[in-house]
C-alpha positions in Angstrom: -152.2 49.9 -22.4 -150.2 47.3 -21.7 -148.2 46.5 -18.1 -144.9 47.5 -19.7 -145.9 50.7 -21.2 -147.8 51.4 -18.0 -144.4 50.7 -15.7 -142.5 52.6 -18.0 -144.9 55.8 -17.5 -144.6 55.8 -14.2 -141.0 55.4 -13.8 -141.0 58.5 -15.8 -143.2 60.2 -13.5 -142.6 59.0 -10.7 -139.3 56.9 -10.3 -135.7 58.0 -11.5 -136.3 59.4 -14.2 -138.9 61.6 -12.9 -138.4 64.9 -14.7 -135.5 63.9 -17.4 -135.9 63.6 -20.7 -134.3 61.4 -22.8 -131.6 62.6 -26.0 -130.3 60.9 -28.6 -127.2 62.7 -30.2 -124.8 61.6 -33.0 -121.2 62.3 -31.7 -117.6 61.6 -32.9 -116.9 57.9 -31.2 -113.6 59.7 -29.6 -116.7 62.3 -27.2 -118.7 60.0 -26.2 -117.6 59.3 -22.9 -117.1 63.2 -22.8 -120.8 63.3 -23.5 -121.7 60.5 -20.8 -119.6 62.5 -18.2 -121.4 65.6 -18.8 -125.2 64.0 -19.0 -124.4 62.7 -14.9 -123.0 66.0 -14.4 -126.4 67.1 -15.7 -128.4 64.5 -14.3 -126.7 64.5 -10.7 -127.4 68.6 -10.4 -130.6 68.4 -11.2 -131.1 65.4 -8.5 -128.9 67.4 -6.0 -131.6 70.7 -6.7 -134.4 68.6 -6.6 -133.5 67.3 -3.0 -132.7 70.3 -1.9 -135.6 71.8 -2.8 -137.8 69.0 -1.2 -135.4 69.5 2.3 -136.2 73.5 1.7 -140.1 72.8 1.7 -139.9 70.6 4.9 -138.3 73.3 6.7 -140.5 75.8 6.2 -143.2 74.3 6.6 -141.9 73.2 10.2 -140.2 76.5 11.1 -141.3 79.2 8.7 -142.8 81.8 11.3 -140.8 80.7 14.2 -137.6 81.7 11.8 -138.4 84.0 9.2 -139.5 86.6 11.0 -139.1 90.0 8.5 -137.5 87.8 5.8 -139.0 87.9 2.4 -137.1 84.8 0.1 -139.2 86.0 -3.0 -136.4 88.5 -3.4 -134.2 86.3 -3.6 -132.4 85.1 -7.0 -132.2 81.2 -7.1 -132.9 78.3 -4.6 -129.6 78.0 -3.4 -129.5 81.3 -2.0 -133.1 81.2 0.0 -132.1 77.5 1.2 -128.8 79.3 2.7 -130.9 82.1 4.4 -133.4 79.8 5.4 -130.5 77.1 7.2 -128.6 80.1 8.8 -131.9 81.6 10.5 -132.7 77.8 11.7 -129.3 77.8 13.0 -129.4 81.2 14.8 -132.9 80.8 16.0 -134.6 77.3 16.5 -134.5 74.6 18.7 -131.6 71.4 17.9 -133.9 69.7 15.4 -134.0 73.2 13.7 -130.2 73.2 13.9 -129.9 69.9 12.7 -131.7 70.3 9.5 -130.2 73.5 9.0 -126.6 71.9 8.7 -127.8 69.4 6.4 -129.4 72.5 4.4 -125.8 74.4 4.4 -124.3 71.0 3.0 -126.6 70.4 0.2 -126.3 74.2 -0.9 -122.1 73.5 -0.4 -122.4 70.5 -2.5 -124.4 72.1 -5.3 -121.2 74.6 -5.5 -122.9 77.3 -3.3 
């Protein structure tokens, strides 16, 4: 395989465009910058998720039994929603570090529209 198929592979693996997938779509000349409006809106969600996601994992795996005490997030309906229960219990019951990271959780769920 050659080096520029192989930097390509991992860029879509592991770089940017790590979980996207590329479209190709025939539109009126007058939509495409409609289109290219709506593929960041896509692509910046999905990158907002993503983060928040990763920010979730970290804090429970730091604070999960010290917060989460008769709290079952499985019953939950969507990430947004456990990452706010998760950032208001670090608030209400860890130390400043817990605090800390449960404001930036709160913010990332408030700029994903939550």
């Amino acid at each position: 395989m050659a080096a520029v198929q192989m930097r390509v592979r991992k860029y879509r693996s592991e770089g940017g465009a790590a979980g996207l997938a590329r479209v190709e779509v025939l539109v009126p000349p007058s939509a495409r910058d409609e289109i290219l409006a709506i593929a960041s809106r896509l692509r910046a969600e999905y990158r907002g998720h993503k983060e928040l996601g990763l920010l979730l994992d970290k804090a429970l795996q730091s604070y999960r039994t010290r917060i989460l005490d008769n709290v079952d997030l499985d019953r939950l309906p969507d990430l947004r929603s456990r990452a706010a229960v998760v950032a208001r219990a670090m608030i209400d019951r860890g130390d400043a570090r817990a605090f800390a990271m449960g404001r930036q959780l709160l913010d990332r769920v408030d700029a994903l529209g939550g």
